[in-house]
N, C-alpha and C positions, 0 to 999 in steps of 0.2 A: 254619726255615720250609719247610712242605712245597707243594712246587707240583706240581702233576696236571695232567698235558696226556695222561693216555691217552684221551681220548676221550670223546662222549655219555654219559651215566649211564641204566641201565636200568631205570624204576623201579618195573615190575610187568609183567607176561607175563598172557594173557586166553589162560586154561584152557581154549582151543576148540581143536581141531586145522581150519585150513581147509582147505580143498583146494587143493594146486599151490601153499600159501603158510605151511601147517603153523602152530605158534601166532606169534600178531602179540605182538611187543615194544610196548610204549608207551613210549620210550627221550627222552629231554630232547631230542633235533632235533625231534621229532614234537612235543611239548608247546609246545617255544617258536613252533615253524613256524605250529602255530593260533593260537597269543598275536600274531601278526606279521598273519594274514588280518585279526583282528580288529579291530588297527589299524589296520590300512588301510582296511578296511569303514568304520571308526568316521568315520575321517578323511574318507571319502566323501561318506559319510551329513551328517557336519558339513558342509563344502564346499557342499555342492547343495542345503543347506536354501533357503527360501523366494525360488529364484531371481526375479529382475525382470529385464521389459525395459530401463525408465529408472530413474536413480538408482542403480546397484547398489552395493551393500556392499563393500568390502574385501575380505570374506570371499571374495566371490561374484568378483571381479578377479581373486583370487590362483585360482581353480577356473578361468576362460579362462584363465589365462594358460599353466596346466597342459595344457589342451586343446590350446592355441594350439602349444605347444612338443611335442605329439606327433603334431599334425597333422605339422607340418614337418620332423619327423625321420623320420618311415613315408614317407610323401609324397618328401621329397624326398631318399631315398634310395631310394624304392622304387617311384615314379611312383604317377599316380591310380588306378590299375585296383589297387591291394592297401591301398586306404583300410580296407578290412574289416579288416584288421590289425593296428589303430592301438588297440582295445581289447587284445588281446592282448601286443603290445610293450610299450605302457603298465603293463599288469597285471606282467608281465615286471620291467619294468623297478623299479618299485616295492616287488615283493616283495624283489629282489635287494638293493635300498639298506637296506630297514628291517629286513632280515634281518641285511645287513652291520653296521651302526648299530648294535644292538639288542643286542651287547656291552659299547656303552657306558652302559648300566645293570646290568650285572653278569650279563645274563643271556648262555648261551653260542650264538654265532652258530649259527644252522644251515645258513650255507653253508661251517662248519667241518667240515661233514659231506658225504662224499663222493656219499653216497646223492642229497642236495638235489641239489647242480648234476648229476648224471648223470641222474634223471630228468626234469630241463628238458631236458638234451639230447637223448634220447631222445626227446621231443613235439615237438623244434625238426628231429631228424633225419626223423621221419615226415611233419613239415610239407613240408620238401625234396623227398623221396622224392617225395610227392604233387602237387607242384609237377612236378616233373620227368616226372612220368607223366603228367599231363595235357597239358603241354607235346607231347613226344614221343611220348603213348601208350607202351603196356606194351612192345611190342616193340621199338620206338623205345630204352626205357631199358633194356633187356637188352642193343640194341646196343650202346648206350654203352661198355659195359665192354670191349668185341671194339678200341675204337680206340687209337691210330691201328692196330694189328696184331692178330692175335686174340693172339700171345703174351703181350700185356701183360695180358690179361685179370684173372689173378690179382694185379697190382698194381694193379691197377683198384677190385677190391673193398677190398684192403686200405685202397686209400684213402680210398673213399668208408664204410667202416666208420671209419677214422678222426677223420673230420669231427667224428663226436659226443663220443669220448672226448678230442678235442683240446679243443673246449671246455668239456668238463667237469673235465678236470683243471688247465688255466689257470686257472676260475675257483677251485677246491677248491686250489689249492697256493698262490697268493695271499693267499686268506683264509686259510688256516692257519697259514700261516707267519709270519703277524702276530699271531695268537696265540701262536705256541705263543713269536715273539721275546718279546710282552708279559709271559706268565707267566717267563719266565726273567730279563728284567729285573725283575720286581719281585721276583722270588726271591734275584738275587744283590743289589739292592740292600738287602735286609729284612737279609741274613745283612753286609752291608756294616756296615748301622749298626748291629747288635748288635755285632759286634767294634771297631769305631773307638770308640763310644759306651762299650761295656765297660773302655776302657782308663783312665775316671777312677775315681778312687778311692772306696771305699765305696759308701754306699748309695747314692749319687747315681749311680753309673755301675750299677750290678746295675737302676735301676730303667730311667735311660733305654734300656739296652741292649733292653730289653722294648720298646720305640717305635721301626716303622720310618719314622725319621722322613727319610732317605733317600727314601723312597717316594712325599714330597709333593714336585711340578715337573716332575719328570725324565720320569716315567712320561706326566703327561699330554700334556708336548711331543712325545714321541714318539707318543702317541696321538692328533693331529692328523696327519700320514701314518699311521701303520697302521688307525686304523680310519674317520677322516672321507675325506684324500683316497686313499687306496687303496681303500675300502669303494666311494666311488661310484665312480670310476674304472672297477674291474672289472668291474660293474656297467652302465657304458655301452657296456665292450667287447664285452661277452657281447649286448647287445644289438644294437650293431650288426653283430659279428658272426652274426646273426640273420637282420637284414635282408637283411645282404649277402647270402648262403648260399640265402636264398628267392629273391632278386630274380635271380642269376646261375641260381638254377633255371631261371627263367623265360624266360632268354634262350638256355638251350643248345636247341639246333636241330640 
């Protein structure tokens, strides 16, 4: 059994040269990344049908309750003045699970692509950044880097460039790595029970040895850690690490 963990597949190239981005790939993170919005839109769209004041649906309980639990996680990590937020974290937060998730249908996660989590972090670093300049004005944030001495200056940036690639390769080395363990366990178990299996006699073993039947239990116990609770998990850190990161913007002075 052959198992392939190099990477996205690329499944056709758009014969345009662009500008400052030359021809765009349409590679399987991209494909499945819109298969992921559209769940989620869909899911929306469902949730928020024909809301009421009294009487509401189940439907429409489980859509507050959704509300309900991102009020209080923006909010009460990041006080009332960054409620504006609470679409955004939410949106965040959602894509991050159903992306992570969305392996467990065979299709391959796109936060097993490095590309995904580094341009969340990249919009969560400017988010900072902008946070941080309003706070202290532009000058204000250039000082920054001069403290406590001007000589640390250059470890200043390094760390504030830091920030973004820290969560993006947290998130990107977690998921991955739960990959790439899944396809190697199902790889050494397939190749397990072709040889245990191949050791009865005749046609009975040449035929089971073809069945990895190794392959049923095992894999999906451990696919409740690798892809349910490590999939949301990551996924809450990356968000709160979010919060945090904007709300301490707000407070440096």
């Amino acid at each position: 059994m052959e198992v392939d963990i190099s990477g996205a597949k690329v499944f056709f190239t758009i014969p345009i040269d662009f500008p400052l981005f030359g021809k765009i790939q349409i590679s399987e993170t991209l494909v499945v990344s819109w298969i992921v919005m559209a769940l989620i839109t869909g899911l929306c769209i469902w949730l928020t049908r024909d809301l009421k004041i009294r009487n509401i649906s189940k439907r429409q309980a489980v859509a507050e309750m959704i509300v309900e639990t991102a009020n209080k996680f923006v909010i009460g990590n990041m006080g009332e003045k960054f409620r504006y937020l609470i679409p955004f974290v939410s949106a965040l937060f959602a894509t991050s699970v159903v992306s992570n998730l969305i392996s467990l249908i065979g299709l391959r996660s796109p936060t097993a692509d490095l590309s995904t989590e580094a341009s969340w972090a990249v919009v969560v670093f400017i988010m900072i950044t902008t946070q941080k300049i309003k706070t202290n004005g532009f000058g204000g944030y250039l000082k920054g880097f001069t403290t406590p001495i001007a000589v640390m200056t250059p470890f200043n940036v390094l760390s504030e460039l830091a920030t973004p690639i820290s969560m993006a390769c947290r998130h990107f080395g977690n998921i991955l790595s739960g990959v790439v363990i899944n396809a190697l366990i199902y790889g050494s178990l397939a190749l397990a029970s072709g040889k245990l299996l191949g050791l009865l006699p005749g046609v009975l073993g040449r035929t089971l040895s073809q069945i990895p039947i190794l392959d049923v239990g095992v894999p999906a116990v451990l696919s409740v850690y690798f892809d349910w609770f490590s999939g949301v998990m990551q996924a809450f850190i990356f968000c709160m690490l979010t919060v945090m990161y904007i709300a301490n913007a707000a407070e440096e002075g």
